[in-house]
Every structure is written in C-alpha cells, then in structure tokens.
N, C-alpha and C positions, 0 to 999 in steps of 0.2 A: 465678425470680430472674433479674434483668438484669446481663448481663457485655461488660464489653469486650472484644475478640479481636484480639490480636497472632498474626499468621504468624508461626511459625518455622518448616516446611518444607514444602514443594510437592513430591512425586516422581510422577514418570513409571517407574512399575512396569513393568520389560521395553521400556522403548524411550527413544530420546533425549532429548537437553533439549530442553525446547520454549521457544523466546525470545519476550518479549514482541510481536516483531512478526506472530505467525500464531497469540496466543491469543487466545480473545476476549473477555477485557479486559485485557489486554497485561500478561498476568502471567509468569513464569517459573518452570518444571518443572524439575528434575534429575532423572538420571537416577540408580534404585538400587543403581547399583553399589557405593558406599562405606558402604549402611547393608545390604547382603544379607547376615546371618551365617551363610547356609547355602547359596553359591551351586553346593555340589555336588551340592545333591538341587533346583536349579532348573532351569527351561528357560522360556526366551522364544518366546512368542507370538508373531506382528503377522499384521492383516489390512490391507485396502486402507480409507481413514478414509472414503470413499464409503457404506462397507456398513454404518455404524454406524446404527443407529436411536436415537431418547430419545420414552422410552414416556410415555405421559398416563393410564395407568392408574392406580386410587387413590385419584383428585382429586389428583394430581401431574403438575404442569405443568413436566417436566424437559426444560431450554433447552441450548442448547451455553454457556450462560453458565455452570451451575454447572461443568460443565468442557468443555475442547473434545476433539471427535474425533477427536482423536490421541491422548488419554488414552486412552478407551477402546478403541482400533483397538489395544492394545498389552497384554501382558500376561505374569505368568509363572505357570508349573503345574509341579507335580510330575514331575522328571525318569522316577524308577520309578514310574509309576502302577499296579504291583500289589505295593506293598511290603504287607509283613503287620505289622510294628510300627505300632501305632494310635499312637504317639507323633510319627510324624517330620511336621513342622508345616513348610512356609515359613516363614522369619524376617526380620523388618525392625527395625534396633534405632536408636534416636534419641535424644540427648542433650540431656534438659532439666534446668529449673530445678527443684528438690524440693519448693520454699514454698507452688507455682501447683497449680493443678485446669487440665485440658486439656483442649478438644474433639479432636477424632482424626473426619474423615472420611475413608470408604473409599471408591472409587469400584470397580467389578464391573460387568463387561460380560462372556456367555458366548460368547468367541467360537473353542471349542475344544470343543463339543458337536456330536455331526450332529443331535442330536433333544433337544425336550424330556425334560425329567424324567430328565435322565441323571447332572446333576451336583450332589450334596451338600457339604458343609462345614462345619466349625469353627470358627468368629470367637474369637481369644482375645488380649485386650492384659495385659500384664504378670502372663499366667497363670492371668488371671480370662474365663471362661466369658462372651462377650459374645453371641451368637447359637450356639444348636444347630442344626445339620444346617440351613443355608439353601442356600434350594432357590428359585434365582434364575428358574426359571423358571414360578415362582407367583407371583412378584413382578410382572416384566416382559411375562411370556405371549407372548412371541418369542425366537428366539438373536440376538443380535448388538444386543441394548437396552441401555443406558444404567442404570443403577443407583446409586445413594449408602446409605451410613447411616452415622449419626452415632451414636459416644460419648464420652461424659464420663467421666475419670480424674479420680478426688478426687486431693489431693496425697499422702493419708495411706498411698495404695497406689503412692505414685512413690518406688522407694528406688534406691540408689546411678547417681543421677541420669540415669536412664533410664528410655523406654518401650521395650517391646517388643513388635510387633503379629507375632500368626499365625495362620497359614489350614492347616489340616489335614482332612481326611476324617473323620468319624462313626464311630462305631462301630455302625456298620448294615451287614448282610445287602444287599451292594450288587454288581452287576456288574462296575461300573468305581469306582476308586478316583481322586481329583482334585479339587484345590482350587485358585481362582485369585485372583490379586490384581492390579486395571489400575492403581490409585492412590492416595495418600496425602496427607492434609491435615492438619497437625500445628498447630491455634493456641493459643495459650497464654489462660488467664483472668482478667478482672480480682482480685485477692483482697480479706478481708471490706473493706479501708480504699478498695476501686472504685481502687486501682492495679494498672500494670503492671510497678511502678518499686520492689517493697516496701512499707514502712510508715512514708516520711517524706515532705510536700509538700516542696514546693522551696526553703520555708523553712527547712527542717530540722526542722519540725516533727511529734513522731509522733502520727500518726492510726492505728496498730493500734488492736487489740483491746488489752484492759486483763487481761494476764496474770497478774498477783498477784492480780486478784481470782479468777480462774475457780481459780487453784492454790491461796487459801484455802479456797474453795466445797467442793472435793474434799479438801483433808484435810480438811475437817468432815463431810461425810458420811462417809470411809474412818472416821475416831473415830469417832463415832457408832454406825456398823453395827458397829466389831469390840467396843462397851462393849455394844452389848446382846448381841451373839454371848458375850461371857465372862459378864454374868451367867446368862444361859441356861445354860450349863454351870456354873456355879456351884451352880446353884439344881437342875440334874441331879444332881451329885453329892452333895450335901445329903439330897437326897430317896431315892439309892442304899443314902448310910451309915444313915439311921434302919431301911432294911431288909434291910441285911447279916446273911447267916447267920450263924451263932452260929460256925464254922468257918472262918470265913472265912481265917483265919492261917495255915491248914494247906496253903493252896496258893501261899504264897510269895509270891502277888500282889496288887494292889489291883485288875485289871483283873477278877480273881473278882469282886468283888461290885458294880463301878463298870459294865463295859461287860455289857452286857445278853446278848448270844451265849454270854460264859461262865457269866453266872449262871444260864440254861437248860440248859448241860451238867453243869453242878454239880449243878441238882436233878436231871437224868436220874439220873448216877450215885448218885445220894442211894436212889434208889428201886430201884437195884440189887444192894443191898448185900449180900445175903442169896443172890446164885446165886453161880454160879461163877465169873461175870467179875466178881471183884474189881475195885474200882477202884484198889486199891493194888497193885504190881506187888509179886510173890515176890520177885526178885528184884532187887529199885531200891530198897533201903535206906529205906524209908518215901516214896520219892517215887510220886505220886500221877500215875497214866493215865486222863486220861478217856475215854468212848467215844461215838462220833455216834448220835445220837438217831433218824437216817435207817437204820443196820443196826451192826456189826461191825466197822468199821472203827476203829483206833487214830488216838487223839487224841494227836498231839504236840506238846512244847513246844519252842520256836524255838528256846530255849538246847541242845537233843538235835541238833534237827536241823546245829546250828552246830557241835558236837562229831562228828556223824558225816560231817561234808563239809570238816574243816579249815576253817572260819571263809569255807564256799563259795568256795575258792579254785578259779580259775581254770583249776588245772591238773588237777582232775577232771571239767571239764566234759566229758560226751559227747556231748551235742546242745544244740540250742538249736533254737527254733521263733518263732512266732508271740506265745506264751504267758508265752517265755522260758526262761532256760533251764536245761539238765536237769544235774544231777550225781551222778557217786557215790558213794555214802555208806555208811559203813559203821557201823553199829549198835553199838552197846555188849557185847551176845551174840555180834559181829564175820559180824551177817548183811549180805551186801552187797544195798544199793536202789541203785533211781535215784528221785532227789530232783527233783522240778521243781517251781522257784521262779519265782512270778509276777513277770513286770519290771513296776515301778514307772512307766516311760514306756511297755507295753501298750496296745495299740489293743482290745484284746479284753479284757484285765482278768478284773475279777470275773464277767461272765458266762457266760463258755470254764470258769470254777476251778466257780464252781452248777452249769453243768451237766456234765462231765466227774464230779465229786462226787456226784449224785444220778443218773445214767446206772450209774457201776458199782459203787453201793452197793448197786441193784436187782438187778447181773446176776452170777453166775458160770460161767464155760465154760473149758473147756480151752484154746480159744483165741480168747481175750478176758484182754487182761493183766490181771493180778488187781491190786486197789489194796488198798493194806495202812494206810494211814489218810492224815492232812493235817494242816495247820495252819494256823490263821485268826487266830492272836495275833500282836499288834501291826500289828495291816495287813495282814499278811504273808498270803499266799494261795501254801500248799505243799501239793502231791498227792507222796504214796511209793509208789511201784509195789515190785512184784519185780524183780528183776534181771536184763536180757534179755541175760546174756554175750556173745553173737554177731550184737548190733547189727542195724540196720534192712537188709531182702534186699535192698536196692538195692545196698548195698555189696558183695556177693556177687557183683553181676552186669556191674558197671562203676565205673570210677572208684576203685580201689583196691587193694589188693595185694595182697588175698584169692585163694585159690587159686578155680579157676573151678567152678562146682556142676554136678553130671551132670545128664542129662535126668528121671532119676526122681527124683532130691533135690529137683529144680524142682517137680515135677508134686507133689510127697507137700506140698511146700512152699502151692504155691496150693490144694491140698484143705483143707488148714488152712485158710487163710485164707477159704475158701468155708463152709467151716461155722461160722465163727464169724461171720461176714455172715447167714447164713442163719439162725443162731440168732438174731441181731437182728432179722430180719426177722420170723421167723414166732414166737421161742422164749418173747416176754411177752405178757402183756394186751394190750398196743400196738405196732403194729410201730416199730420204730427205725429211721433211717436216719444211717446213719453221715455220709455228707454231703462226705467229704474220705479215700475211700480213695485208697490211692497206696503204691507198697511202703516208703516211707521210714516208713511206719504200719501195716506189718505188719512186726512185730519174732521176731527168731530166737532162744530159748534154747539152751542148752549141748546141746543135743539135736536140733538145728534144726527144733524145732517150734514151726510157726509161731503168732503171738497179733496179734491186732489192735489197736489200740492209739488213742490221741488222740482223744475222745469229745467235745471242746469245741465243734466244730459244730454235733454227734446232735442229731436233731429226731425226735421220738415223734408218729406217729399212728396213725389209726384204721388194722386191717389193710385193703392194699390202696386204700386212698383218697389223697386229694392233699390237699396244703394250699400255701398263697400264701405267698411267704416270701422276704425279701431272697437274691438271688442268692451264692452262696458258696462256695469249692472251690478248688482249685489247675488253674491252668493245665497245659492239656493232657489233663488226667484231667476235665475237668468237661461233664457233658450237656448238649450243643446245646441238646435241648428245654426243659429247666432253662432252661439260661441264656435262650432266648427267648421261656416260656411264665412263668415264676419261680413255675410248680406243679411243687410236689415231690412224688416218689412213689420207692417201693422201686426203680423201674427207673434210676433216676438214680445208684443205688451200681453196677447191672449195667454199668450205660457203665462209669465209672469202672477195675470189674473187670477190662472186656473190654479196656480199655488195659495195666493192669498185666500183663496176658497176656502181649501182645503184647510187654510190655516184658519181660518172661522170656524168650521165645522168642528176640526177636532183640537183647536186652543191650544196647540204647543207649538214650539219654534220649529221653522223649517228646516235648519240645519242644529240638529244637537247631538254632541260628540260624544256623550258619555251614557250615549244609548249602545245597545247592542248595533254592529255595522250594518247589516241589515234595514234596521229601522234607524239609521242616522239622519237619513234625507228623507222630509217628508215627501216629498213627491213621489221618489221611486217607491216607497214604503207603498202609500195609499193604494198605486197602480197595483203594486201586488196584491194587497189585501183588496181591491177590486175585484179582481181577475179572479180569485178562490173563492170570493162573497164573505168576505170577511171585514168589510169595511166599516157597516157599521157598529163593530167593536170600536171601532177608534173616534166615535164620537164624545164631546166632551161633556162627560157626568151632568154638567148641570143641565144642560137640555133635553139629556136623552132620551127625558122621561115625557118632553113636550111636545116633543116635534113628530108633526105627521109624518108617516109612512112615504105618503106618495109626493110631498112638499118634500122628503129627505132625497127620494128617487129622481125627482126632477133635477134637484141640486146636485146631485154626486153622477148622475150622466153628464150634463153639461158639463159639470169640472173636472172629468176624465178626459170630453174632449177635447179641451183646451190644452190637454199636457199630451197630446199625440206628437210623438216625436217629431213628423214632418210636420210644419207649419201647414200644406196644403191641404192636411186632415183636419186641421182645429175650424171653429167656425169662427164666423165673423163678429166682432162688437156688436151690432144689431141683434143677432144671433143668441148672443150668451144672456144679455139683456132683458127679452123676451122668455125665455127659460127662467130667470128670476124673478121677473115678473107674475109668472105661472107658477112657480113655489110659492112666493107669499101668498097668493088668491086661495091657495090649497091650505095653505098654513091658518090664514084667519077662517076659512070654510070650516076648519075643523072645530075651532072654537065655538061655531055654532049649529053645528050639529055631531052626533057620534059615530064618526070618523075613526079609525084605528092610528095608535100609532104605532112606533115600532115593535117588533118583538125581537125583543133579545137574544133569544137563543135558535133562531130562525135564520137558515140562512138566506141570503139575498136572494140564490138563483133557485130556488125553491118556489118561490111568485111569481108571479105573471110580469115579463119584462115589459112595460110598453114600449114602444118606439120614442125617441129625442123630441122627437115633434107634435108629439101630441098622446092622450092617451086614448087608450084600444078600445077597452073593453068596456060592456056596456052601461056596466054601474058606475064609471069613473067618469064617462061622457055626460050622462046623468047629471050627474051631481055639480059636473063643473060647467055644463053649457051658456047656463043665464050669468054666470062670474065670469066666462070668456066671450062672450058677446059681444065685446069693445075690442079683445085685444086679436081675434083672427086678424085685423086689419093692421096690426100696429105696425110704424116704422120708425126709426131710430131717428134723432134729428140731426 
C-alpha cells in the first residue's frame, strides 16, 4: 500500500540539535531531552563523527543521506548496565494524532561495545514486541556502522495520543547487559481517503470511508451469529428434556438434567445406591450429595458453600493466589475448611481447578492436604480442602507476628514437607512433580505438621524421565535448567526445595530487591557465601544461638546440593530426606548432651568437612551411632 509521509519528529538521541546547515539535506534534529521519560536510568554516548562507518551489507546501500554522522556518533545506554529487573527499558515518548498509522525509524550505531557479539536488545513501541534480542552486529559486521529499521504503528494501537518507543535488554543468559538508541524518525501516514489533513477535501467535502455501512454490515453478522448461537441451545435443551430422568425434581434443579456434567453425576450416584455412601445425606433433611466419579470426594452445592463462607465475604478471606481466592468456611456440622474459589478474571482458570481435582483425588498422604470435595455448578469452579489453622510456614519465618520457630520445629517442619514431595515423586504409577514448591505451599496444621499443598501446576510423568513443557514456577524458587532447557524432571521440585531451605535457615525472602544486587537472590547469595565459608553469617538471629554445629553442617550440604546447577548433580528426594532426618537426630542429641554449637566467628572451611553421607570422624560416629541404628537402612516411601 502507497502512503504519503508527513514528519513530525527528527531526534538526535544523546546529542545536540543538528541544523539544517551541517545535515545532509539540511534537515533538522532535536535533541531528546524533552521526550526521555526516563532520563535517570540513561546515560549519553558520543564518539568523534570521523569514526562512523555506513555498512553496504545486505544489498543495502546506506549513504550519510538517510542520516548524517552526527546522528550516529551520538547515542544513549543504560546508566546500571547490571540491573537485574528485565523490565527497565529506555523511554522516548511522542505526541501524535490517534486517526493516523505512523512509520517510526530508529537509527542504531554500536559505538559502546569493544567487540562484536557483545550487545543484544529489545525493540518495543507502545508495548508491542517489534524486534527480539537484536544483535546489531550481525547486521552491520563492524562496531561503529550505521544502522536503520523501520516500523509501522496502525492507529488502532495509538491510544491516549501517544507513541512510546523502547530499547531494553533480553531476557538472555548474557555477560553484559545494554541497549542503545542514536535516533528517531516519527512520520505520520496518509489515511484510507490518501490524506494528511482527515476526511474532507478543501471543499469540505467528505471522502472517508462510509461508516454506516461497515456499522450495518457488523450488526448483521453479530444477529446473525447470536440467532443461530440461541437456536442451537434451544434445540440442546429440547433434546435434554425428552431425556430427563424420571427424578429429575428431586434435585432442585434444572441444570440436573440440562447441563451434561451433572447429568453424569446423577447417573454415578444412581448406581450407588445400594453401599454405604448414600447419596442422600443422614443428616441434610432429604437434601441430596453427590459424589465425583474420579474417587471420594464430596460434591457440593454452591448454595452450601455460600452458607459456609457468609455469601464469601471478604472478611474470611485467608489467602488468595493465582487461582483466586481461598476462604473460611464453615460447614453446617460447624467443620471448619478452606474454600477456594476460582476468579472469574483467572489467567489459569479451569485448568489449575482439572488438574489440582484429578492430582488429589488419586493421592492420600499425611502430608499432602487432603481435599474434601468441589464444586463445578453454575460455572463456578471450587476445591474444599481441611482446614490448615496455622497457615502457610512462611509466615512463621518472616513478615509477621508470629512468634519465631526453633531449629528442630524447622527441621521436623521440612521432613514433612520432604516426604510428601517424595511420595509424589516416587509414591504412584507416575511420578508427580509438583512444579511450584515454595513454603507459601507447604501449609501448617494445629500440630505444625506440615502438608503440601496447591497441585494446579503438578505435571505426571514417566518415573525418572523428562517431558517439554511451557516453563512455570514462582520466581526465585524456579530451576535454572527448567527454565533454560523447559525439560521437566523430579530434580526441578529438588532446586525449588533446596531454596526453601535456605529460606528456613536464614528467614528472609528469596527474591528481595532492595538488597544490595549481589544478595538479591537468595540462592545465588548462599552458594556464594558457601563457597568463601561464610554462610553461617546468614543464619537467622533467633536460632543461631541453638542450633548444633554439625545438625547446621548436615543441612546447609544438602541444601547446596540441591541448587547445583545441573539437575544430574542434585540428589534425589529420598536423598534430601534422609540428611534431614540426620539433622534433627544431631539437633535433639545435642539437647542432651554437650555438643558445641556454632561459633561465630569461625569459619566453615576451617573444621573438619565430613562427607554428605555420613560423618568421618571418630567422635561424630560416636556419638551418633545408637541414634543412627534405624535409619542406615531407611527408604523413602
């Protein structure tokens, strides 16, 4: 399609205006200062306009015509070039017409690289993804070459009368982090009537497009498609009532015999009638429970569940997720659940509610929250758990008012949660992987024993094998190799684990941004302070004063292996298991006898390392032989 092209702006990105008398063809640059909206994560370039080159690579014969050398001799980049937020982008913002489609050329010259292949980037106008990771020096095949590329903004993506152009870093596994921008060329397009000027000649006559007809056109196809969408359901339900049970009345509903999922639980319970799980409840005055056709699980009606949560008011909420969120509920028998209710605007929806529902209708473990049934009527997608009084253990360990948990409440704490990992791992037909451990997902009962919890990720396979799989997990907790191989395997819950460890030991959040970069990510952080023997500095205050030496030693080995980069370094769930195991034994051993714990200002690699598997030397053998007597033998279930 042929357009006419109105300029509206020329910028010289990172350097002066340039006037018509030194450009070459006496056009005029300004300078970015009044369109930078982020001039405190920028910094200005210049080289000498001498050293610019314009490449002929391509079959591109690029002239100082389409811009001059002062354009490119200029430029700006990322002030922190090792920020860790993949978000923070240069910004250039511009104020156009909203009716028009725009060309938008960039002009890119590297002159802030010492070597090829150093510098990647982000192209994004008003949001929309216009080049990934360009790598200007596959373009050009020198530093300091000349570069353009051109896009077109339709008008239908220009809202509150602006462009926004930005240059940001990839999200690639890269040395150096930096994006650059030398220039800006903003021209406007002719629109459908081939003006610049709207949709009247200069007679005042209009030459648009003929909008009543295109806005008939469209409600005849919107009628159209919603008269056959009704009779379709029409002629559904027609065809429902000629084969409605004979019973039908006795469930209150019409959606028994009309929507199809209920009429499949009706016949289940039909053909149940005769054991013990009635389908009429003892006590619910002739109202009727039905049961899931996948195991044991209670079938509820939306109207219970609205009566056990106060019409899901707001002030029982105690979590909320992904999924949506969870409330208290209290049962008609006045058993307390937690209720969670799928949100209607969910990005995850029905596929988190299938399989979290068909995940622990398979399983039951001691810790593994037990699901007590659902609800799938009127839309509505609700899972009932049991009632985990004492809340997810993150809240134990930070960020809340909770009194602080000793070193063997911790340790009894992750063994739970390791055997209920491990039972998914190894305890069905198919191994499970949970896919999103993190303590907010290991939940504590009145007992503080722990259960694992939120299945909506879990992906089933063959024991030991891998499968390809969109990448998915919560930051900070999620395996390197995962995310850069996106094969999934059991060793991808052991990363995960080997975070929540650490996140036990030293009680702060895994990712916190308003640390120095260094110690942002607890994981990398720990490995560091590992590696130098400086780890156990970072244990948290209140314990530090309790916890055995060699119960510390057992725990911060194991939870080093588990963050080994390759997965075929970490060990296995039975594995990690057994190491905490052999922590706590060491941990109450110490309470009765006098045991050392740690010392302060000692460093790690200064004592005697024992080996993973066991300890060496002859005092430690000693002392833990008649406490390990049971577990030489132990296996994971």
């Amino acid at each position: 399609m042929k357009s006419a092209l109105q300029v509206s702006y020329r910028i010289n990105v990172g350097g002066p205006t340039i006037t018509p008398e030194v450009d070459t063809l006496s056009r005029t640059w300004e300078t970015d200062g009044s369109y930078n909206i982020f001039p405190q994560g920028s910094m200005s370039v210049s080289v000498s306009n001498k050293s610019i080159k314009y490449s002929q690579e391509n079959g591109v014969n690029l002239t100082p015509l389409i811009a001059p050398n002062s354009v490119y001799a200029t430029c700006v980049q990322m002030k922190d070039t090792e920020v860790m937020q993949p978000k923070f982008n240069l910004s250039w913002m511009v104020n156009v017409e909203e009716s028009y489609s725009y060309l938008i050329r960039l002009h890119f010259c590297d002159i802030v690289s010492t070597s090829l292949d150093q510098l990647y980037f982000n192209v994004y106008i008003n949001g929309i993804e216009g080049v990934e990771a360009l790598d200007l020096s596959s373009q050009t095949k020198a530093l300091s070459t000349a570069f353009y590329m051109d896009f077109v903004i339709d008008s239908s993506n220009i809202t509150n009368g602006s462009i926004l152009i930005q240059v940001g870093p990839p999200n690639l596994q890269l040395s150096t982090t930096n994006a650059i921008l030398n220039g800006i060329e903003v021209m406007k397009m002719s629109n459908s009537a081939n003006s610049l000027d709207g949709f009247f000649s200069v007679d005042g006559e209009y030459i648009g497009p003929n909008v009543t007809s295109k806005v008939m056109k469209i409600i005849a196809i919107v009628g159209l498609a919603l008269a056959v969408i009704a009779f379709l359901l029409l002629a559904i339900m027609y065809i429902r009532w000629l084969r409605r049970p004979l019973d039908w009345e006795e469930s209150r509903s019409l959606s028994s015999w009309i929507l199809p999922l209920h009429s499949r639980r009706k016949k289940s319970c039909n053909t149940n009638l005769n054991t013990s799980d009635s389908p009429k409840s003892k006590n619910g005055g002739g109202h009727f429970v039905h049961y899931s056709p996948r195991g044991q699980e209670k079938f509820f009606h939306f109207a219970e569940l609205q009566r056990a949560t106060n019409n899901f008011d707001d002030k029982r909420v105690i979590g909320e997720g992904g999924f949506g969120k969870v409330y208290l509920g209290i049962l008609e028998d006045g058993t307390n659940v937690a209720i969670k209710r799928g949100s209607g605007g969910s990005g995850q929806g029905m596929n988190e509610f299938i399989t979290e529902l068909s995940m622990l209708s398979k399983m039951r473990h001691r810790h593994l929250v037990s699901l007590i049934g659902y609800c799938d009527e009127n839309s509505e997608m609700v899972l009932i758990y049991d009632y985990m009084s004492n809340g997810p253990f993150r809240s134990h360990l930070y960020g809340s008012n909770f009194s602080p948990l000793s070193w063997q409440k911790r340790l009894e704490i992750c063994i739970g949660a390791a055997r209920g990992l491990h039972y998914l791992h190894t305890g069905a037909s198919q191994s499970i992987i949970h896919r999103d451990v993190k303590t907010t997902n290991i939940l504590l009962d009145e007992n503080y024993v722990a259960k694992v919890s939120d299945f909506g990720l879990s992906k089933a396979i063959q024991d030991k094998s891998q499968v390809s799989t969109a990448v998915k997990g919560s930051f900070g907790y999620l395996d390197p190799e995962y995310f850069r191989s996106q094969q999934l395997t059991q060793k991808s819950d052991i990363y995960s684990f080997g975070v929540v460890l650490f996140e036990v030991l030293c009680a702060r959040p895994v990712v916190c941004p308003t640390l120095p970069m260094e110690q942002a990510n607890l994981a990398d952080w720990v490995l560091q302070q590992y590696r130098i023997g400086n780890l156990h500095k970072m244990i948290d205050k209140n314990i530090v004063d309790t916890i055995n030496h060699e119960s510390y030693k057992i725990f911060s080995q194991i939870g080093v292996k588990c963050l080994a980069d390759h997965g075929v370094d970490r060990p296995s769930m039975g594995d990690v298991l057994w190491h905490l195991e052999h922590a706590l034994q060491l941990q109450i051993a110490s309470s009765h006898v006098d045991i050392p714990l740690i010392d302060q200002s000692t460093n790690e690699y200064e004592r005697n390392d024992d080996h993973l598997h066991g300890v060496t030397s002859d005092e430690s053998a000693n002392s833990s032989s008649i406490l390990f007597s049971q577990m030489v033998n132990f296996q994971g279930r």
